[in-house]
TORPA-4810 file (N, C-alpha, C, O; in nm, 3 decimals):
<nodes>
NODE_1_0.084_-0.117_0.000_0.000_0.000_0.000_0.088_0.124_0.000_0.197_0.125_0.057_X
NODE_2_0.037_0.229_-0.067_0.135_0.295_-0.132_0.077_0.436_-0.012_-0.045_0.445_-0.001_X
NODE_3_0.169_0.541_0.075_0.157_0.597_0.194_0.108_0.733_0.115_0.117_0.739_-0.007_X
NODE_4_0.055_0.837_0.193_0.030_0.923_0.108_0.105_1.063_0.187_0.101_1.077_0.309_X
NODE_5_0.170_1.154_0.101_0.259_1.237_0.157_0.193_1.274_0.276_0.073_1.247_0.286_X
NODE_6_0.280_1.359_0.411_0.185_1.370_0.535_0.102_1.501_0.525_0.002_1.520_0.595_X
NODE_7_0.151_1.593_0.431_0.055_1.715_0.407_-0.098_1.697_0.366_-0.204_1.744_0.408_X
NODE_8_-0.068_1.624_0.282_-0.226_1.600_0.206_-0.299_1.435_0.295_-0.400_1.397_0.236_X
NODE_9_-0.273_1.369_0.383_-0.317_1.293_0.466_-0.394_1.400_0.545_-0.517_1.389_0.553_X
NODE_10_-0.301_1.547_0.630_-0.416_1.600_0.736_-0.503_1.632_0.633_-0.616_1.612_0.677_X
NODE_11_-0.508_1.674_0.514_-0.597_1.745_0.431_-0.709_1.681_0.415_-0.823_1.727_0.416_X
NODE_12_-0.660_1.524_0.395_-0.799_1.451_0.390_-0.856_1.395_0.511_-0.964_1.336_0.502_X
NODE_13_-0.801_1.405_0.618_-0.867_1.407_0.724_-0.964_1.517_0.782_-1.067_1.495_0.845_X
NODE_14_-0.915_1.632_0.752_-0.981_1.771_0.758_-1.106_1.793_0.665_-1.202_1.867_0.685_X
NODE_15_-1.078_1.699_0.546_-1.236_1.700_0.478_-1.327_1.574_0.501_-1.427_1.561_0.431_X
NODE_16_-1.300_1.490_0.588_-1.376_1.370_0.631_-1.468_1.436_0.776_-1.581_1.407_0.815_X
NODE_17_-1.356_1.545_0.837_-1.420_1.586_0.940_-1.510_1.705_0.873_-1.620_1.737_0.915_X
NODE_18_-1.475_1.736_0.813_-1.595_1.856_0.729_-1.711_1.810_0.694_-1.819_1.860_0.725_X
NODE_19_-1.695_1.724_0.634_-1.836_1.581_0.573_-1.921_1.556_0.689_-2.039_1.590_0.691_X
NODE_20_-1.858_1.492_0.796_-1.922_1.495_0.929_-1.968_1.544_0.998_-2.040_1.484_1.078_X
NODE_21_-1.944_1.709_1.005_-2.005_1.838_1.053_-2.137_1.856_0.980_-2.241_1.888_1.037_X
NODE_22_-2.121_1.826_0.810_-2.222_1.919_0.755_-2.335_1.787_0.723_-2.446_1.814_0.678_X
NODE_23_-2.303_1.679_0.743_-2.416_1.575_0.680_-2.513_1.581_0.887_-2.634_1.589_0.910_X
NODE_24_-2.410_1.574_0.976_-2.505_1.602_1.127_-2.582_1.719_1.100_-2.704_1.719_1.119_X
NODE_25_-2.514_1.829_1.051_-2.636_1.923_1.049_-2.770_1.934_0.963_-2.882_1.979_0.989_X
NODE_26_-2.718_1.880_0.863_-2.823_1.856_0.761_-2.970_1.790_0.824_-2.962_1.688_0.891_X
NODE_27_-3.110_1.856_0.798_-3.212_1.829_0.850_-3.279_1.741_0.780_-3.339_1.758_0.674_X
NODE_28_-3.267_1.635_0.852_-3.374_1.499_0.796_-3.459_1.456_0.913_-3.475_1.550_0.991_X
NODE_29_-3.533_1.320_0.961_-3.674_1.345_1.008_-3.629_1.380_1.156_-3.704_1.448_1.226_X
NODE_30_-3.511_1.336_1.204_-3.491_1.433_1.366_-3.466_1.569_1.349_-3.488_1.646_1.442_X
NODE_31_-3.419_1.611_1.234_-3.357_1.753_1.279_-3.495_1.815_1.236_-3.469_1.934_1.219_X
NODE_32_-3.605_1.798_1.214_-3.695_1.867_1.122_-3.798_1.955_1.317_-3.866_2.057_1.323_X
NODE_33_-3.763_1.866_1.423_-3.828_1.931_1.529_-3.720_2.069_1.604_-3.753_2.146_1.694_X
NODE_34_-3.620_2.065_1.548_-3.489_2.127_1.625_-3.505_2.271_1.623_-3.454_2.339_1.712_X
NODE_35_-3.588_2.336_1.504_-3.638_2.483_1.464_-3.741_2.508_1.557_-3.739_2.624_1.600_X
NODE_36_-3.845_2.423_1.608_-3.938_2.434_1.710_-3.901_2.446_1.828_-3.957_2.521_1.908_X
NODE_37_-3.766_2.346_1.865_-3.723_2.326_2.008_-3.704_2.504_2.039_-3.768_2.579_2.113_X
NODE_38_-3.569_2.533_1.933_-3.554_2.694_1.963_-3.657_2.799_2.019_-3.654_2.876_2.116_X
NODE_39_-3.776_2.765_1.891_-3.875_2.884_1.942_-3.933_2.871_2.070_-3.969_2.976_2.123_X
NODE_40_-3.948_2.772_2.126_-4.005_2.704_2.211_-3.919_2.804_2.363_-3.955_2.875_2.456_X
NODE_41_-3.769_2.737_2.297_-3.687_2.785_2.446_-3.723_2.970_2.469_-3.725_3.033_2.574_X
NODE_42_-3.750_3.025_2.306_-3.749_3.185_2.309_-3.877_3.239_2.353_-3.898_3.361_2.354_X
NODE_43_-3.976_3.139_2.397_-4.074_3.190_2.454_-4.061_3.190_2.597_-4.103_3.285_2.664_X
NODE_44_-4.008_3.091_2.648_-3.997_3.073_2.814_-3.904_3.165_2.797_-3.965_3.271_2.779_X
NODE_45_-3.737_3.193_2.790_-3.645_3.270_2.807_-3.630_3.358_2.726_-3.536_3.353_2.648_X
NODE_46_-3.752_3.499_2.725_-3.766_3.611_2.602_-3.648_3.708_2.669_-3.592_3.777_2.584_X
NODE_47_-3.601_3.725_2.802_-3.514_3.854_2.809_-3.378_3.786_2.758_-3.295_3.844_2.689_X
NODE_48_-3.369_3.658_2.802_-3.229_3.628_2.764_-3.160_3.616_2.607_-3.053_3.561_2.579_X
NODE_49_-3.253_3.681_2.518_-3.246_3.680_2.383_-3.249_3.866_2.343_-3.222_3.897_2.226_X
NODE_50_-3.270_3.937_2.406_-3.288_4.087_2.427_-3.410_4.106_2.415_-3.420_4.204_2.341_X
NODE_51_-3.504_4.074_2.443_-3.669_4.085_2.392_-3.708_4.119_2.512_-3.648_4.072_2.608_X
NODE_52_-3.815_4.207_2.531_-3.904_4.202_2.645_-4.038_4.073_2.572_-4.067_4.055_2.454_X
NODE_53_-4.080_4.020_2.670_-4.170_3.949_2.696_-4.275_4.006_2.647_-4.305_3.939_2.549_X
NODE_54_-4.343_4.086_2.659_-4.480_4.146_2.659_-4.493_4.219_2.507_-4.581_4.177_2.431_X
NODE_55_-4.391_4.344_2.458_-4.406_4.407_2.369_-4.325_4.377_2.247_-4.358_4.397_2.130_X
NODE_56_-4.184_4.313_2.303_-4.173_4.235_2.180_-4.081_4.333_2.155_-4.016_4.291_2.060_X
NODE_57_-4.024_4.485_2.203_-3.939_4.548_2.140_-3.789_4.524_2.187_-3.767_4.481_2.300_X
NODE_58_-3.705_4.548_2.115_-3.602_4.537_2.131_-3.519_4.636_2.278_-3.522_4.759_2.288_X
NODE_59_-3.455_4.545_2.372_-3.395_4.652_2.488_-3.220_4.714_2.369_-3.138_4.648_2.306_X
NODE_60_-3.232_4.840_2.387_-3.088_4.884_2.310_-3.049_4.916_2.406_-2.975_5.008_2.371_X
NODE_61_-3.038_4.904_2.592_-2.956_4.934_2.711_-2.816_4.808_2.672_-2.693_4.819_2.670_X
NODE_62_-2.920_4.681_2.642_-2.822_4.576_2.664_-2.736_4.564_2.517_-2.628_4.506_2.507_X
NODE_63_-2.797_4.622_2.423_-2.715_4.643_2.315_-2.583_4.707_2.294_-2.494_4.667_2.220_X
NODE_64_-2.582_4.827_2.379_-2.458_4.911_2.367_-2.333_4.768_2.449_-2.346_4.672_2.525_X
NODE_65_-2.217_4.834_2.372_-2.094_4.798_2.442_-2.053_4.853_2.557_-2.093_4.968_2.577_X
NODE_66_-1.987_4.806_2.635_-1.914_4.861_2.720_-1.789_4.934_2.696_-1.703_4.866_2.640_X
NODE_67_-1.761_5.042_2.723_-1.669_5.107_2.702_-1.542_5.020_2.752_-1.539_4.956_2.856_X
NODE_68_-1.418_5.033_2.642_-1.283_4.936_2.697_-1.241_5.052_2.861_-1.254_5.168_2.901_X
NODE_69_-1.181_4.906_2.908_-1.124_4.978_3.031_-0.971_5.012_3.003_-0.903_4.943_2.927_X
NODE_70_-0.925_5.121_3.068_-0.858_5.182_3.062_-0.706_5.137_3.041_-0.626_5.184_2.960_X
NODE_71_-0.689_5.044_3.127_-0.558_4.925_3.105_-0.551_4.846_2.982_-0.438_4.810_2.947_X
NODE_72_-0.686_4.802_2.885_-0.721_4.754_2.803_-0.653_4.792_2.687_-0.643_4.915_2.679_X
NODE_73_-0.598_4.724_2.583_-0.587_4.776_2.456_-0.668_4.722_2.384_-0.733_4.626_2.425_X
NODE_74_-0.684_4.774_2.254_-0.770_4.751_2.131_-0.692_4.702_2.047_-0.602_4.765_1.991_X
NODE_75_-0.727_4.546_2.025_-0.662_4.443_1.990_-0.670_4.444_1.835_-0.597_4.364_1.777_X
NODE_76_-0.760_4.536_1.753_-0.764_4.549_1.628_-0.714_4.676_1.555_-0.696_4.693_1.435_X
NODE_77_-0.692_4.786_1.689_-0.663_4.897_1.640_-0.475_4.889_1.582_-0.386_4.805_1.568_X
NODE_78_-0.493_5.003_1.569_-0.314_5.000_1.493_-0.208_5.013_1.587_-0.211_5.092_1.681_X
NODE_79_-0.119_4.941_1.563_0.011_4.960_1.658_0.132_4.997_1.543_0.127_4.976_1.422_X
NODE_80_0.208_5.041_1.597_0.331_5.086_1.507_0.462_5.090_1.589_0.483_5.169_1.681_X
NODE_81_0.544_4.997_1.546_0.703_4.996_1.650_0.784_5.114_1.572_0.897_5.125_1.619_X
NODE_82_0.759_5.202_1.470_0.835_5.285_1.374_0.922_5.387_1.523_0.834_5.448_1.584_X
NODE_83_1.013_5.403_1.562_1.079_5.441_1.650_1.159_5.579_1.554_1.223_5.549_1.453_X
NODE_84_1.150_5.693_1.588_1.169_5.826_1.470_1.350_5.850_1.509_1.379_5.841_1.628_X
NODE_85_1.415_5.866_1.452_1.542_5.866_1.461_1.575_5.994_1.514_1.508_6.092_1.484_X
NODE_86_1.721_6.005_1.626_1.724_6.125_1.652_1.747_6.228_1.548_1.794_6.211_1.435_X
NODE_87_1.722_6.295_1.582_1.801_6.450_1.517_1.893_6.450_1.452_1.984_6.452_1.536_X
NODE_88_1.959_6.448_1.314_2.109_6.485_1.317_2.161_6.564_1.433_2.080_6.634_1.495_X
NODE_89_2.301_6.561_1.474_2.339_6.643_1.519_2.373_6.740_1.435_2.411_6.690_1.330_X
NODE_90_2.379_6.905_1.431_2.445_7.003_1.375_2.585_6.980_1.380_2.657_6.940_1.471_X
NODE_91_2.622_7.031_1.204_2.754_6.967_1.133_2.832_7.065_1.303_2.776_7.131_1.391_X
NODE_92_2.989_7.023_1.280_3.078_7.088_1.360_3.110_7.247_1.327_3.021_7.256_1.242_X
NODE_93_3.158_7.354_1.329_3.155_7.486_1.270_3.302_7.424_1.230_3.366_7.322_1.257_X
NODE_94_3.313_7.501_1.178_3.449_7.495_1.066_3.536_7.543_1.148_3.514_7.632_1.230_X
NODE_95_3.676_7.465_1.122_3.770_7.522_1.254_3.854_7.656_1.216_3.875_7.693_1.101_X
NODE_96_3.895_7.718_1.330_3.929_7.862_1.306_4.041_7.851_1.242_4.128_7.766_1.265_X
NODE_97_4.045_7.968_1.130_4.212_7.975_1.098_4.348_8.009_1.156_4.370_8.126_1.189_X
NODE_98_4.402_7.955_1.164_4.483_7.978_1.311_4.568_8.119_1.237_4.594_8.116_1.116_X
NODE_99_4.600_8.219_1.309_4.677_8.306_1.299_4.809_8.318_1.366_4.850_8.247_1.458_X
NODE_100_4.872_8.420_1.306_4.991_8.443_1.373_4.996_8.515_1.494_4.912_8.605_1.504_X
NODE_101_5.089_8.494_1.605_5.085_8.553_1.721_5.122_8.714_1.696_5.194_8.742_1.600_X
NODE_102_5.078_8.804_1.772_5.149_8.938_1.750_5.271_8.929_1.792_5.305_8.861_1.888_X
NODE_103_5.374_9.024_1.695_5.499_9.065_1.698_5.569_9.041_1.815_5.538_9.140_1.881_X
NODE_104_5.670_8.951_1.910_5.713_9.003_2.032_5.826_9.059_2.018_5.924_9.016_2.079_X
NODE_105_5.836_9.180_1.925_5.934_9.271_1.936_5.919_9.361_1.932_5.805_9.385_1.891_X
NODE_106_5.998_9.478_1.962_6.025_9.583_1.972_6.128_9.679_1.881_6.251_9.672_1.880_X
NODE_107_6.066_9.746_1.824_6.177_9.842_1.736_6.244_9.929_1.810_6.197_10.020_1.878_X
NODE_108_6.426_9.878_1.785_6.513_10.014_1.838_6.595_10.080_1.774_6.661_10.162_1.837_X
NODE_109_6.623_10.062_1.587_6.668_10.153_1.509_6.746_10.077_1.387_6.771_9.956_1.392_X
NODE_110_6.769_10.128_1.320_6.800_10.117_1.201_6.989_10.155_1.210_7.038_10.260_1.251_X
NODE_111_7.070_10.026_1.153_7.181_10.057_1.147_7.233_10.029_0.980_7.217_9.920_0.925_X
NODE_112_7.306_10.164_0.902_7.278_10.118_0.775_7.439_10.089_0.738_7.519_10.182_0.752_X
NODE_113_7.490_9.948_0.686_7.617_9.913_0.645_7.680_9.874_0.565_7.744_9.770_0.569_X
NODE_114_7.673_9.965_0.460_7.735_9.938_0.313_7.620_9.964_0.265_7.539_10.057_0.268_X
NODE_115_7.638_9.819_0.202_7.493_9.742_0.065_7.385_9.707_0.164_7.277_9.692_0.107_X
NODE_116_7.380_9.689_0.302_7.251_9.644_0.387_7.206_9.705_0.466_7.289_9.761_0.538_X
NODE_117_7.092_9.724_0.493_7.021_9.799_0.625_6.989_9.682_0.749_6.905_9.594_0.735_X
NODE_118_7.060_9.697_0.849_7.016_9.616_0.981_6.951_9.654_1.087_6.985_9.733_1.174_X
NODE_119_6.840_9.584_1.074_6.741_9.639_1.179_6.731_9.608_1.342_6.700_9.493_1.373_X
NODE_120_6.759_9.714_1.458_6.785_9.634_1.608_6.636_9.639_1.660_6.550_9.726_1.678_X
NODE_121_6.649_9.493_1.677_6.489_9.442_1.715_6.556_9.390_1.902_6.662_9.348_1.949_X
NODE_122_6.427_9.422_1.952_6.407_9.368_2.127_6.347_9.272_2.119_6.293_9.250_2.011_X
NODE_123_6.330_9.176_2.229_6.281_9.079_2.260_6.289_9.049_2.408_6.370_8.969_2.454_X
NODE_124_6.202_9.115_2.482_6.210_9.091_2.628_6.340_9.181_2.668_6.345_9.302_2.642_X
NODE_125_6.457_9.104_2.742_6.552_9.110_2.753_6.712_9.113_2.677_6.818_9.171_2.699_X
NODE_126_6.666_9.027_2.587_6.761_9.023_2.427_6.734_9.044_2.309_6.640_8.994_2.247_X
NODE_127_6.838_9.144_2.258_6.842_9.239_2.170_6.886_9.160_2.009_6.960_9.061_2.011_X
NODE_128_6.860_9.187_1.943_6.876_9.149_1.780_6.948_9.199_1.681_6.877_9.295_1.653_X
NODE_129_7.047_9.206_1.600_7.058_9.258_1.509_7.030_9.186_1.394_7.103_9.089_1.375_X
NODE_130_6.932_9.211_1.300_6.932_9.132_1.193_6.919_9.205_1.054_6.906_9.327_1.053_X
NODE_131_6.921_9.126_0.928_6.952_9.171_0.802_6.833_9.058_0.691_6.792_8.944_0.715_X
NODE_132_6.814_9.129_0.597_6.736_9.059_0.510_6.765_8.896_0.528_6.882_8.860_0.544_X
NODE_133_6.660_8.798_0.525_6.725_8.654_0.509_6.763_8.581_0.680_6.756_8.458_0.672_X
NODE_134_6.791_8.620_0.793_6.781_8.594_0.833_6.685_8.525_0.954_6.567_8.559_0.954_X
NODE_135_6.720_8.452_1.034_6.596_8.365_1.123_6.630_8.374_1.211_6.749_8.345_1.227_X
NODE_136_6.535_8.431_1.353_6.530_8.482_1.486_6.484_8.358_1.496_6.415_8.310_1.407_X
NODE_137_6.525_8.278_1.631_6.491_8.142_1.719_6.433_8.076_1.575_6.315_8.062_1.608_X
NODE_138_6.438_8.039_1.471_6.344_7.916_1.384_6.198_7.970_1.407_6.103_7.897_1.435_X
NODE_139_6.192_8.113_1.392_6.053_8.126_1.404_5.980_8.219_1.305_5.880_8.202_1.236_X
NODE_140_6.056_8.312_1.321_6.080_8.456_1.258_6.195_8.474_1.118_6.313_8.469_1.151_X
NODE_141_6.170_8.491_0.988_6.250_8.531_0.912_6.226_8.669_0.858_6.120_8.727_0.833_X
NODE_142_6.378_8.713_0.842_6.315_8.849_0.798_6.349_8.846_0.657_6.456_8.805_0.611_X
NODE_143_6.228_8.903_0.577_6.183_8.884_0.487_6.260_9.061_0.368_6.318_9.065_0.260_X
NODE_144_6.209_9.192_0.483_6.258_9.344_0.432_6.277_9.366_0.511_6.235_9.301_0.607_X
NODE_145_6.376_9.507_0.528_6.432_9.604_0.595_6.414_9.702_0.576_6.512_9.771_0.603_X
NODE_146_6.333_9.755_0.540_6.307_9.966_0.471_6.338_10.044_0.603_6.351_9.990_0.713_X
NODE_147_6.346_10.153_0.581_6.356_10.220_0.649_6.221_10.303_0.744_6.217_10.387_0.833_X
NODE_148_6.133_10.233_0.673_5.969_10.234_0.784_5.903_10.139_0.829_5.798_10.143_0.894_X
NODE_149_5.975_10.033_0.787_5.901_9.899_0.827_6.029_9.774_0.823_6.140_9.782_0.770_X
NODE_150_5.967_9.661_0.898_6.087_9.581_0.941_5.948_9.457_0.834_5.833_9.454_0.875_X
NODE_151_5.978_9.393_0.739_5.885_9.273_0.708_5.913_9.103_0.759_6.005_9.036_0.712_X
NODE_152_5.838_9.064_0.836_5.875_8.916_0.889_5.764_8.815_0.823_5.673_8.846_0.746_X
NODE_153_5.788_8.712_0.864_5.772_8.590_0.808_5.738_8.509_0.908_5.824_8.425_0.936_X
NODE_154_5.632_8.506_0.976_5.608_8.392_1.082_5.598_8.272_1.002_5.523_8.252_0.906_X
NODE_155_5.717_8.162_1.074_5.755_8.055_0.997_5.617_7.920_1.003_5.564_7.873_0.903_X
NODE_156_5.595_7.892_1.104_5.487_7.750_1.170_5.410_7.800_1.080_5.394_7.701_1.009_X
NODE_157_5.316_7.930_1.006_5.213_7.885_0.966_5.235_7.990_0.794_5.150_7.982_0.706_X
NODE_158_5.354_8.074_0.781_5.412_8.112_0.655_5.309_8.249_0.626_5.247_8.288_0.528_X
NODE_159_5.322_8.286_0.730_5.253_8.453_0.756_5.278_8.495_0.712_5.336_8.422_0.632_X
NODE_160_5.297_8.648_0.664_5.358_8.754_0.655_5.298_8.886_0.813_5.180_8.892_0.846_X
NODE_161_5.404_8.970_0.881_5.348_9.038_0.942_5.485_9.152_0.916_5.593_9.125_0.865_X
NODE_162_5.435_9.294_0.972_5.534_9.407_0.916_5.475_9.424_1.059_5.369_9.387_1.109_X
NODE_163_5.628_9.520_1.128_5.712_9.606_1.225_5.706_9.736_1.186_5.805_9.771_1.121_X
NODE_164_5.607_9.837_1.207_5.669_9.957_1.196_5.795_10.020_1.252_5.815_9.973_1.364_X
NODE_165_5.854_10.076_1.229_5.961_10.197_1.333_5.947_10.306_1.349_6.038_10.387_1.366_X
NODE_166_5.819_10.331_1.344_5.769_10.482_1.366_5.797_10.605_1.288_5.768_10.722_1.315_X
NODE_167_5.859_10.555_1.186_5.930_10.696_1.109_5.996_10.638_0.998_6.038_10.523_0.997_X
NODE_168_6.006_10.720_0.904_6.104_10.690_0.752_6.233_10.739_0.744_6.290_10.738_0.634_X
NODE_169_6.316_10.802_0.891_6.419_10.835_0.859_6.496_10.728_0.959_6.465_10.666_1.060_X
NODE_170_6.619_10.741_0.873_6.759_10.699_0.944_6.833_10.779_1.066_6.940_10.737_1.112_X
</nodes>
């Protein structure tokens, strides 16, 4: 005997039990009193069907629902897990351009020698003499020498900044 796959076995068990449901219900000479039994019960028990007894109208007290209680959810209404994403954060501001520190020198005169003008620059406590081309501590190059302005070169970030000397003469 040849087995029959197990899917379609419940299937035909599920329609043998279907057959069996609907041939019991089916009305032949017992079921033909079963429509009477009902009316029968709806005359003795008229409220328990919503009827008053007497007039026959419908009670609409027992009709309404009860309002859900408060702890209750509504098992058909909509739920949604959609969880809304934060905020971007605002981009970062753009970082500052770094500048050069102000001058820490001091103008104290102009010494002129030959073919070059050398300019005596302060610094706190120690004094400078320098000439076109040269570099104070690896920081500072001097770039001009005029006789109204000293031009430097802040090195770390390739500045340019000018020294007045207060005056155009020698």
């Amino acid at each position: 005997m040849r087995r029959l796959p197990r899917k379609l076995g419940w299937w035909v068990a599920l329609g043998a039990v279907a057959t069996a449901i609907v041939m019991a219900a089916t009305p032949g000479e017992e079921g033909a009193a079963e429509p009477t039994r009902v009316a029968a019960r709806a005359e003795r028990e008229p409220a328990r069907l919503g009827q008053q007894p007497e007039t026959g109208q419908v009670e609409l007290e027992r009709l309404n629902r009860p309002q859900p209680k408060a702890g209750i959810g509504n098992a058909f209404g909509v739920t949604s897990w959609y969880v809304q994403p934060p905020r971007p954060a605002p981009p970062p501001a753009p970082p500052s351009v770094p500048t050069a520190p102000p001058l820490p020198f001091t103008y104290l005169g102009l010494y002129a020698d030959a073919p070059t003008l050398l300019a005596i620059l302060l610094k706190g406590e120690r004094m400078y003499t320098v000439a076109e081309g040269e570099v104070i501590e690896n920081t500072y190059r001097i770039e001009r020498v005029t006789p109204g302005t000293v031009e430097m070169t802040y090195l770390p970030l390739n500045t340019r900044q000018t020294l007045s000397n207060g005056g155009g003469a020698l």
